[in-house]
C-alpha positions, 0 to 999 in steps of 0.5 A: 715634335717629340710624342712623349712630350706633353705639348701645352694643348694636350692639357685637360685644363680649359684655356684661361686668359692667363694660360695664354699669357704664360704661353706667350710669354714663355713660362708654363702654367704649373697646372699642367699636368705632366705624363709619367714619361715626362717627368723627372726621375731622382737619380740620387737622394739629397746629401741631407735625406742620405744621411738620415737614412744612413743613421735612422736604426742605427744603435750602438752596438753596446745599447741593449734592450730588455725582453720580457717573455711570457708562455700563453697557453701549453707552452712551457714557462722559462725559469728566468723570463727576462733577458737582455739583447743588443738593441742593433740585433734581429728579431731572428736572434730573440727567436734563437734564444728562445728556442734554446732556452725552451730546448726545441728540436728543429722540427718544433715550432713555436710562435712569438708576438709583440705585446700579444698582437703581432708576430714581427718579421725574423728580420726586424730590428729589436732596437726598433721593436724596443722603441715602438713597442716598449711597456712603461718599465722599458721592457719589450714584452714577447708572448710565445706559443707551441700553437699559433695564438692571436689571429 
């Protein structure tokens, strides 16, 4: 007998009357406990679960999002504070823009955050972002700093 294979008897449940029922008769209890060895590995997703992955954070390419920028504290304010971005790009593409606007050199830095709480990852979604995160004029609202702010 294979070692990797949980024999009925090595169950930590007490033996019942209908376990030795199911036993003689050939059907296991679901109750068994199985090992991480002896269970089922999925090889592949279902087709259905595939496909909504596939589409989950997929905006078309012409959807933009709209972005509101707000100075907190020294940073200097943006003569237009609102701009528009595809909704399919990252988050690294808002921090880009920024940068230019506000005419950083490469060793300046500056800090954003999501509705003054958060400080999103470069590779983050905007249109996800956007959907999350919007304020009640549609409007994706992003603080930045020269100094780190907010935690």
């Amino acid at each position: 007998m294979d070692p990797d294979i949980p024999s009925p008897s090595d169950s930590p449940m007490p033996d019942t009357d209908s376990d030795m029922n199911n036993r003689a008769s050939g059907t296991a209890s679901p109750e068994i406990p199985l090992t991480l060895s002896a269970s089922v590995m999925l090889a592949d997703l279902p087709r259905d679960a595939t496909a909504a992955l596939a589409s989950a954070g997929g905006f078309p390419p012409q959807l933009k999002v709209v972005v509101k920028f707000k100075a907190v504290g020294s940073a200097p304010a943006l003569q237009q504070d609102v701009c528009k971005i595809s909704a399919s790009r990252k988050f690294e593409e808002v921090v880009r823009y920024l940068r230019r606007k506000l005419r950083c050199r490469e060793t300046d830095s500056v800090f954003l955050y999501v509705n003054s709480a958060f400080a999103p990852s470069l590779d983050e979604v905007v249109g996800n972002l956007h959907q999350c995160f919007k304020n009640s004029h549609d409007q994706l609202v992003v603080a930045y700093s020269i100094t780190p702010a907010f935690g």
